[in-house]
C-alpha positions as semicolon CSV with decimal commas, in nm:
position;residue;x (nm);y (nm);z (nm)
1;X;6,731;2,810;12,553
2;X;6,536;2,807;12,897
3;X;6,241;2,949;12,730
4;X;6,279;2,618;12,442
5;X;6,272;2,354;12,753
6;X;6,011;2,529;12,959
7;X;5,824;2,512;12,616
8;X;5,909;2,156;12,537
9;X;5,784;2,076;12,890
10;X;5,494;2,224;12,862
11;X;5,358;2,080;12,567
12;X;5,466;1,776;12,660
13;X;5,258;1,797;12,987
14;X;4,951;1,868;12,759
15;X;5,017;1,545;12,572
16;X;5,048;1,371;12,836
17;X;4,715;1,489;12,984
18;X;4,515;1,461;12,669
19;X;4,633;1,055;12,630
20;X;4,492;1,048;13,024
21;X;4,168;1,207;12,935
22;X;4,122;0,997;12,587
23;X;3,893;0,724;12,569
24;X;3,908;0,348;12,458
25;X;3,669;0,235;12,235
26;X;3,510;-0,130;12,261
27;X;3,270;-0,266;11,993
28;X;3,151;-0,574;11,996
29;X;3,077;-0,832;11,716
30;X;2,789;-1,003;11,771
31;X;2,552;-1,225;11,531
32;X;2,240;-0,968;11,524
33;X;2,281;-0,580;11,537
34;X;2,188;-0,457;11,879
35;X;2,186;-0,762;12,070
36;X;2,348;-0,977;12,292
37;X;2,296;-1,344;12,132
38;X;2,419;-1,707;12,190
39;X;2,716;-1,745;12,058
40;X;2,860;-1,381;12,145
41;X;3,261;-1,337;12,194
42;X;3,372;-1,105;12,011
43;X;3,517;-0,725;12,071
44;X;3,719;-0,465;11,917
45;X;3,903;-0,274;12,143
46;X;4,054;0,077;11,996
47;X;4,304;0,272;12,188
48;X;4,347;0,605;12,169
49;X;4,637;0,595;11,949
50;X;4,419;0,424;11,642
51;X;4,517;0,079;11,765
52;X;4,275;-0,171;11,689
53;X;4,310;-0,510;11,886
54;X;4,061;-0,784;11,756
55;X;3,946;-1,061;12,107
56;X;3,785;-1,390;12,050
57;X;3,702;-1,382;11,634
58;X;3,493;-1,681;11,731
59;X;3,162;-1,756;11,463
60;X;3,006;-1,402;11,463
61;X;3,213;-1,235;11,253
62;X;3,174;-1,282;10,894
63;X;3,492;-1,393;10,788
64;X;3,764;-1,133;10,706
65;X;3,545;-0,918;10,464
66;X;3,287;-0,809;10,773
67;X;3,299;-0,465;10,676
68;X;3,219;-0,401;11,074
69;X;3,650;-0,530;11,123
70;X;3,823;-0,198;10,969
71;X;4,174;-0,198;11,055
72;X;4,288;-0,443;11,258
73;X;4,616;-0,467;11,416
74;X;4,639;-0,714;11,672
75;X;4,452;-1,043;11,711
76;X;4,430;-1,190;12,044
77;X;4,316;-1,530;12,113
78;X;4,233;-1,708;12,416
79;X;4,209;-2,099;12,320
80;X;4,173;-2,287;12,036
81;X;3,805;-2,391;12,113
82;X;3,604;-2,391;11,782
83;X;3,361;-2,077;11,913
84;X;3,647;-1,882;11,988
85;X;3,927;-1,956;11,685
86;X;3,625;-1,968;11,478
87;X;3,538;-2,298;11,280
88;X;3,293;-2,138;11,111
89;X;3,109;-1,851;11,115
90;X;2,815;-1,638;11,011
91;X;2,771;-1,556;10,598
92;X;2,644;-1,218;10,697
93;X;2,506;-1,016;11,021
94;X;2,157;-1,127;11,116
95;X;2,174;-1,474;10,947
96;X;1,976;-1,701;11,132
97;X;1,819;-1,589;11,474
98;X;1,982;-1,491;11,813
99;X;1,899;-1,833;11,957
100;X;2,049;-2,003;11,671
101;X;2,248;-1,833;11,400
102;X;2,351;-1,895;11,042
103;X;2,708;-2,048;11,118
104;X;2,683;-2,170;10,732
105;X;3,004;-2,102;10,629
106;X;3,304;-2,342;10,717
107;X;3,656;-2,175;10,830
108;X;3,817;-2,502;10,882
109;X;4,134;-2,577;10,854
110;X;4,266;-2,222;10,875
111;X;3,996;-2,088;11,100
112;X;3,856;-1,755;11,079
113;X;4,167;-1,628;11,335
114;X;4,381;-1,714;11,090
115;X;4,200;-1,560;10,829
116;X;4,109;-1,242;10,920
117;X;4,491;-1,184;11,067
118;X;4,601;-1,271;10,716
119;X;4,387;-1,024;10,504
120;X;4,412;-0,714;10,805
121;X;4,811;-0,809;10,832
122;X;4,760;-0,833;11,139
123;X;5,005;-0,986;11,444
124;X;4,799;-1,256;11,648
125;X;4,942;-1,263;11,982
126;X;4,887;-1,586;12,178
127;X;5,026;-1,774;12,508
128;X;5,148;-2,110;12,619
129;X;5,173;-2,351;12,299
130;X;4,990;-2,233;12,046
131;X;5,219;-2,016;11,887
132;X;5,397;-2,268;11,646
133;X;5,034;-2,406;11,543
134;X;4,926;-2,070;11,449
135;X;5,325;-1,957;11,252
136;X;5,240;-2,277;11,048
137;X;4,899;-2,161;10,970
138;X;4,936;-1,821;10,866
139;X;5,207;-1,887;10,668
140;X;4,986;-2,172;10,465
141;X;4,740;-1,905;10,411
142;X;4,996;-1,649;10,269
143;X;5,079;-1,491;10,540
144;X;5,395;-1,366;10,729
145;X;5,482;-1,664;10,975
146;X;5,676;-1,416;11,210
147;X;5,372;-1,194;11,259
148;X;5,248;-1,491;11,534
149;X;5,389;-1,338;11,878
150;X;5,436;-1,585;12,193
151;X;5,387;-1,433;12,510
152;X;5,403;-1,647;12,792
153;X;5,273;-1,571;13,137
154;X;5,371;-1,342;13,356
155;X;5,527;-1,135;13,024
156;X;5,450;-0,865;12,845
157;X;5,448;-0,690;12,512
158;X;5,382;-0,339;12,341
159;X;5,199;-0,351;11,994
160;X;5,134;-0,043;11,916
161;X;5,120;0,146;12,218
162;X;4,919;-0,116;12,384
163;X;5,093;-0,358;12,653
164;X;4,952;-0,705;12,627
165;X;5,042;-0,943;12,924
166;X;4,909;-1,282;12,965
167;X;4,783;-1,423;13,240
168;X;4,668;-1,808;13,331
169;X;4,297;-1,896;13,256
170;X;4,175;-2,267;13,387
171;X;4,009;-2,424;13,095
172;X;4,069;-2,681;12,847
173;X;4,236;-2,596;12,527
174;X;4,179;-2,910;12,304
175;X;4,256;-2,817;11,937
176;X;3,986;-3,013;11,736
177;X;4,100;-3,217;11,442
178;X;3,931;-3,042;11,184
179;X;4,214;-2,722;11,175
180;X;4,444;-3,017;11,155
181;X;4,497;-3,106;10,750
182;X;4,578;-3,482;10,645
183;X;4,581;-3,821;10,831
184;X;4,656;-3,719;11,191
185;X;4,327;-3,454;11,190
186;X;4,123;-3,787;11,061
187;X;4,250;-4,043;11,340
188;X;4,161;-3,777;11,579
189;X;3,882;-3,686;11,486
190;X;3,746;-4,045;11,435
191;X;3,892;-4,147;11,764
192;X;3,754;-3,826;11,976
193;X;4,040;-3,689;12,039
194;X;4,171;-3,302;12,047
195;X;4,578;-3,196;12,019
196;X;4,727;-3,062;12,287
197;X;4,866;-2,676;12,248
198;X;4,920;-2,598;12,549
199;X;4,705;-2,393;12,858
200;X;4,407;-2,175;12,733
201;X;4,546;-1,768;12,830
202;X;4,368;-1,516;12,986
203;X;4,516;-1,127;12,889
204;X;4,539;-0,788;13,071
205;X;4,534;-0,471;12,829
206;X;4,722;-0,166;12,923
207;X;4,572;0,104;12,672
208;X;4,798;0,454;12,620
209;X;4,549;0,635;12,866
210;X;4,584;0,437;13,141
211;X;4,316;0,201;13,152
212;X;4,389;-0,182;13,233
213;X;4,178;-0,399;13,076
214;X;4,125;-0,765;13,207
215;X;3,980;-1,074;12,954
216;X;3,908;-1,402;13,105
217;X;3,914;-1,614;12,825
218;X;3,725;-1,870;12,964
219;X;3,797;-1,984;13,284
220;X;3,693;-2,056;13,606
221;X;3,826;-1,915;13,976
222;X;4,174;-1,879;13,963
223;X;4,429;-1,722;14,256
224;X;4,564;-1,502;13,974
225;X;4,252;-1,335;13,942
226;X;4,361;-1,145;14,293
227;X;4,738;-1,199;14,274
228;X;4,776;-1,030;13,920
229;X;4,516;-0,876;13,744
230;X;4,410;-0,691;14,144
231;X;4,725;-0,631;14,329
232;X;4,953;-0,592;14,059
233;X;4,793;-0,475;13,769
234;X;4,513;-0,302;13,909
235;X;4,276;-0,367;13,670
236;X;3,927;-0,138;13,662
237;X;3,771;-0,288;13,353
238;X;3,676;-0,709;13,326
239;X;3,552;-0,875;13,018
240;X;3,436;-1,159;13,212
241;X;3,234;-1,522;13,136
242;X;2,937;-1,577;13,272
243;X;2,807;-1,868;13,066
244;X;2,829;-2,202;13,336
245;X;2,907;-2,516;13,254
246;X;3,224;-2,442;13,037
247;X;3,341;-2,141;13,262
248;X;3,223;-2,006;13,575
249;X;2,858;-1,933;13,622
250;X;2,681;-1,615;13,693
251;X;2,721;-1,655;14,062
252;X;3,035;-1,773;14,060
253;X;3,158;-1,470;13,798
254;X;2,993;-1,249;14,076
255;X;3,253;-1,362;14,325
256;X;3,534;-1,305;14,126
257;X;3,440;-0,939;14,030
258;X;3,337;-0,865;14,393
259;X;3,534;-1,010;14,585
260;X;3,923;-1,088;14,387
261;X;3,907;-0,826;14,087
262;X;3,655;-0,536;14,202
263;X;3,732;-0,364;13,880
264;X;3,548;-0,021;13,842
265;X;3,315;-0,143;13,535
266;X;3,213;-0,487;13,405
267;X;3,071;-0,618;13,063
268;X;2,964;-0,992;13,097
269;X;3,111;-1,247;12,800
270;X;3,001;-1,601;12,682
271;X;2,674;-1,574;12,861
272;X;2,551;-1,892;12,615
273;X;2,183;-1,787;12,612
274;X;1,991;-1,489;12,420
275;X;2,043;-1,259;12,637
276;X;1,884;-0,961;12,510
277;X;1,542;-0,869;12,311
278;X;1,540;-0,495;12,165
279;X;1,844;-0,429;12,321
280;X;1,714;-0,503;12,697
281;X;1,813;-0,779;12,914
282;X;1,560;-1,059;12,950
283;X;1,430;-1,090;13,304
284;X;1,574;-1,428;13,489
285;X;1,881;-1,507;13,240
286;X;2,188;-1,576;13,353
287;X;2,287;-1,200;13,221
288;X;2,021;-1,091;13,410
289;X;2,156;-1,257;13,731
290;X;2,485;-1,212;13,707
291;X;2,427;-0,810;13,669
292;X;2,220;-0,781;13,997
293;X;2,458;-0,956;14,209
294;X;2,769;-0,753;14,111
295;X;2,862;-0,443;14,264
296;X;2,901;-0,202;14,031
297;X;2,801;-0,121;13,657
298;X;2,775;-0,396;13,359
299;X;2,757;-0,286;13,011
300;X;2,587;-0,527;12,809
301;X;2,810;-0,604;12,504
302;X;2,553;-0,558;12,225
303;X;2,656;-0,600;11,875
304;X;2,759;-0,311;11,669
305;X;2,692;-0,043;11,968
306;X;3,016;0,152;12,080
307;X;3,128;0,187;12,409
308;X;3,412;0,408;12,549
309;X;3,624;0,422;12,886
310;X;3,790;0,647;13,038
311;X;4,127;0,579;13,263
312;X;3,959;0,495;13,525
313;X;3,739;0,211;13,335
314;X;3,434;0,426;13,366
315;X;3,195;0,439;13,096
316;X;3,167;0,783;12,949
317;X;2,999;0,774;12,610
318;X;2,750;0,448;12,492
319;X;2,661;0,356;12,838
């Protein structure tokens, strides 16, 4: 019998060790295959487990049949904002150019979000309001209403092995009258008017290895930023936007990984701008000047390329 719980102990320690020592996977989903383009948001995030977690569907994917989706198993959104819940989107990868891509096809009035949760069966997890928008809309579109998970912030919850905890992003989060069907998506639309759902959400990932994983959204400085995804989460990797104007700028993204999050690794988000020609950052961008005024490594998010993290959120394989 002692011999049976030394044994059980022991291979548990190995488990245990090789979940530590696996690596998360991130691909993102850009417009044009090895590049970092304009309208960029999107990433797959695998955990070790098999997990697939889909961030920010936005245009660039090409609708639920992208063969470049797989499995998915969690959809996270940050707003509603048309670039991010996807109004419409690209008919295929490399449509268009990086500048300006083929957003061709219309999504509207499900929204590519809803769409691509739908066909993957897929739970979208979202935060403040936005919950009871989305149960309507998956359910329109065939779909199981109670796979639409509210987390609000300062909670948590485990989806398959990954914990998913909200956190407060300062942004707007006007839904635009086109997902809206029938006379009250007209008389907003003609009067310039959004719906209100609530506070855009930022999230922090905690993948089965260890590694804490911190997405903006889009948002500008907030106290959180310190408060929760630093001191108590402790989070050493930060999807973070860069693009100015709508979020905080390069600068000002600079200060908030230096100074509040100081993560281990960074990759930049919602830069707004091509970015990237063969792969390479373009001298003088705003990618380019947000990555030499950080203090430690950036990972450009180029489409299609792989990149995997260990623990500790450094990069170990697609750096």
């Amino acid at each position: 019998m002692k011999f049976y719980l030394h044994s059980l102990t022991f291979f548990a320690s190995i488990l245990i060790a090789s979940a530590a020592n696996a690596e998360v996977k991130i691909t993102p989903l850009g417009s044009h295959d090895g590049e970092f383009c304009a309208l960029d948001r999107a990433l797959i995030f695998e955990d070790p487990n098999g997990t697939r977690i889909l961030y920010d569907a936005g245009r660039t994917v090409a609708g639920a049949e992208d063969e470049r989706l797989g499995d998915i198993d969690v959809v996270l959104l940050s707003h509603v904002h048309g670039d991010h819940l996807g109004d419409r989107h690209i008919p295929q990868v490399n449509a268009g150019d990086c500048a300006q891509p083929d957003f061709s096809v219309t999504a509207t009035p499900a929204s590519s979000t809803v769409n691509i949760a739908v066909a993957k069966q897929a739970q979208i997890v979202v935060g403040s309001e936005m919950n009871s928008f989305f149960s309507n809309k998956v359910e329109s579109s065939g779909g199981d209403p109670n796979s639409v998970q509210l987390v609000r912030f300062g909670a948590s919850t485990n989806v398959g092995g990954v914990t998913i905890t909200t956190v407060p992003a300062v942004h707007s989060n006007g839904l635009s009258g086109e997902f809206i069907e029938g006379e009250l998506g007209e008389q907003l639309t003609t009067a310039g008017l959004t719906a209100y759902v609530g506070p855009p959400t930022g999230y922090v990932l905690t993948f089965s290895n260890g590694l804490v994983v911190y997405l903006s959204g889009d948002t500008g400085v907030t106290a959180e930023q310190e408060a929760v995804v630093k001191n108590q989460y402790n989070a050493s990797l930060a999807v973070i936007n860069i693009g100015d104007t709508f979020t905080t700028g390069p600068q000002e993204a600079a200060y908030v990984i230096n100074e509040l999050i100081q993560p281990t690794s960074v990759i930049p988000s919602h830069a707004n701008e091509v970015a990237t020609e063969n792969g390479e950052i373009i001298p003088d961008t705003k990618t380019d000047e947000f990555v030499n005024a950080i203090n430690m490594p950036a990972y450009i998010p180029l489409s299609g390329q792989t990149i995997e993290f260990d623990s500790t959120g450094q990069c170990v394989a697609g750096c």
